[in-house]
C-alpha positions in Angstrom: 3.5 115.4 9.4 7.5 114.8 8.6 7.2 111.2 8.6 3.8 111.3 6.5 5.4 113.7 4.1 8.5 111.5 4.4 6.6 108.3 3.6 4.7 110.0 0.9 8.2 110.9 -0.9 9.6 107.0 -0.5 5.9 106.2 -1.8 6.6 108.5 -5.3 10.2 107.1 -5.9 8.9 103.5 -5.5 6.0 104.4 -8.1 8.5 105.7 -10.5 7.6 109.1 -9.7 10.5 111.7 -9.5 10.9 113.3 -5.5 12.1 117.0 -5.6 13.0 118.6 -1.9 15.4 121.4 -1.4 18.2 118.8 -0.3 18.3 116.6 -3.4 16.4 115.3 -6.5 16.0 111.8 -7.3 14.3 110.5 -10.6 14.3 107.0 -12.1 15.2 105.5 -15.0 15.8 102.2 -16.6 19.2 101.1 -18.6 19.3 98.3 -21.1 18.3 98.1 -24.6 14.2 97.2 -26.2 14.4 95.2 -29.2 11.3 97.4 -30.2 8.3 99.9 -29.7 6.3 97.1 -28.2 9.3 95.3 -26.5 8.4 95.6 -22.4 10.5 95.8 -19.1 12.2 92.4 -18.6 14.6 92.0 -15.5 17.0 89.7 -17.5 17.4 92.8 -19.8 16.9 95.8 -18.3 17.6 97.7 -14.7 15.9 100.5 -12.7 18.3 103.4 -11.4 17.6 105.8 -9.2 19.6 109.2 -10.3 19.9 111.6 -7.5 20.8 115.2 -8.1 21.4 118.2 -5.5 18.9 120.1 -4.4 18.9 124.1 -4.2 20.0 123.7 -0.6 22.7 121.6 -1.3 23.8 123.6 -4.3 23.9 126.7 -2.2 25.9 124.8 0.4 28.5 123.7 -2.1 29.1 127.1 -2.9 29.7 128.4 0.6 32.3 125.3 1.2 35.6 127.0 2.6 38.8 125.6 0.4 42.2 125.3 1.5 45.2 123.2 0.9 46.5 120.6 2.7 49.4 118.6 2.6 49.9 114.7 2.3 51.3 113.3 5.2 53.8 110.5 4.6 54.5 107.7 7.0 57.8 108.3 9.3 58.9 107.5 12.6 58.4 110.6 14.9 60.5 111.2 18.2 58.6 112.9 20.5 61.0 112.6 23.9 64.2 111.1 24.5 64.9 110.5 28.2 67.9 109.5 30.0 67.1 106.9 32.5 69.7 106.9 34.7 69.9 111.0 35.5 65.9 111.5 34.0 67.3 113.8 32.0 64.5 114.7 28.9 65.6 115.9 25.8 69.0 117.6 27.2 71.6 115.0 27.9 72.3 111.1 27.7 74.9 108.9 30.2 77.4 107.0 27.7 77.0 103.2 28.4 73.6 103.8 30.3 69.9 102.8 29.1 68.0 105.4 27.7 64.4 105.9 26.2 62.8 107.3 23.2 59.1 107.2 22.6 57.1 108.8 19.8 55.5 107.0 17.0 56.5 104.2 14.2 59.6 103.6 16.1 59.9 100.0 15.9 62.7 98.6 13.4 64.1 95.2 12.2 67.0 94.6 14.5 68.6 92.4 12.1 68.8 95.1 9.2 71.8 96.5 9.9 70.3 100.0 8.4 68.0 100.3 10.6 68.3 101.1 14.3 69.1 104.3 16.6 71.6 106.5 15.7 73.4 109.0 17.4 74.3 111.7 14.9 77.4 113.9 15.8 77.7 117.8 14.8 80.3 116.6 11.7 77.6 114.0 10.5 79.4 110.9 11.9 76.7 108.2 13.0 77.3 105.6 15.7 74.8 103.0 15.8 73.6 102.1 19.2 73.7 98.5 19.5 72.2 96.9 22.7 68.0 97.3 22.2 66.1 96.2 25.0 62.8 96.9 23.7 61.7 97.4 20.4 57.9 98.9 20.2 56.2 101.4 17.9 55.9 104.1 20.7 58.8 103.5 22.7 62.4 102.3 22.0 64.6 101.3 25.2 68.6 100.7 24.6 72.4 101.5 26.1 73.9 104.6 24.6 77.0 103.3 22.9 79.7 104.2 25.8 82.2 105.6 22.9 80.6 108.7 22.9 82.2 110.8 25.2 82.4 114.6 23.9 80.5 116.7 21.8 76.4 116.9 20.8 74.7 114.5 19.0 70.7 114.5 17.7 69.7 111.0 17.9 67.5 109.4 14.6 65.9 106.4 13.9 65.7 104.6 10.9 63.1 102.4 10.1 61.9 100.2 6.6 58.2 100.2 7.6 55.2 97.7 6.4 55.4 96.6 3.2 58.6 98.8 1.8 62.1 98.5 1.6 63.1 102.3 1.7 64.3 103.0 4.9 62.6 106.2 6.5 64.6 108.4 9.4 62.8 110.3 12.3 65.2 112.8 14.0 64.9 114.3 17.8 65.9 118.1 16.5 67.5 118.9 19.8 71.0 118.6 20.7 72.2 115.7 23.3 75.2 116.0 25.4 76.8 113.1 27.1 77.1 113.3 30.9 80.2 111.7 33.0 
């Protein structure tokens, strides 16, 4: 009976017959311009549309839709975990001189901008760029900890210029590093 109802709906629309359900309306009409009273349909000339409006269900669901605000994300790398490989230390301490790993997301920079890179950040803002990457990939970054930095706590950032911009964009690991001996 669905399918024959369906089919007799389709059937209506196709006959230039409007089709009224409780979901939606649709009605045709015909855009273009007749010369006169007795001018006719001509295809060159003139176009059928098919106007669809909502129905009372739809109406009544539109009202019931649940609002609420959300915020636009924008593009940055994230640091998820930074691990030190040579005591498997996670997101706690880091081996001066020793390869360490960070993985998250949009992580991969241009290793011949120097403004881009890892960073270790030091509690008086001082940043010491870490200079030996061994691998360079969107989720994970593996390099040597520059061996100068002995003392004190440092969060570690990466700087990135993603696709298609020049404006450099900084994800930070928002935990305090300390080096180990």
């Amino acid at each position: 009976m669905a399918e024959h109802l369906q089919l007799l709906r389709v059937g209506n629309a196709a006959s230039g017959n409007n089709v009224n359900t409780e979901l939606f309306k649709v009605y045709p009409s015909i855009s273009g311009v007749f010369v006169n009273e007795s001018d006719g349909f001509d295809k060159k000339r003139h176009t059928i549309r098919l106007n669809l409006n909502a129905g009372s269900r739809l109406t009544e669901a539109v009202g019931n839709i649940e609002l609420r605000k959300v915020e636009i994300s924008v593009a940055q790398p994230v640091i998820q975990q930074f691990t030190d490989l040579k005591t498997k230390a996670v997101n706690e301490t880091f081996s001066p001189g020793q390869i360490a790993s960070l993985k998250g997301s949009l992580l991969k920079f241009d290793e011949a901008d120097e403004n881009q890179g890892i960073f270790f950040i030091a509690g008086d803002g001082t940043a010491t760029k870490a200079g030996n990457v061994v691998k360079n990939k969107p989720s994970e970054l593996l390099f040597f900890v520059p061996d100068t930095l002995n003392t004190g706590s440092f969060q570690v950032e990466v700087r990135v210029a993603l696709k298609d911009s020049k404006n450099i964009k900084v994800g930070r690991l928002l935990i305090d590093l300390l080096p180990v001996g």
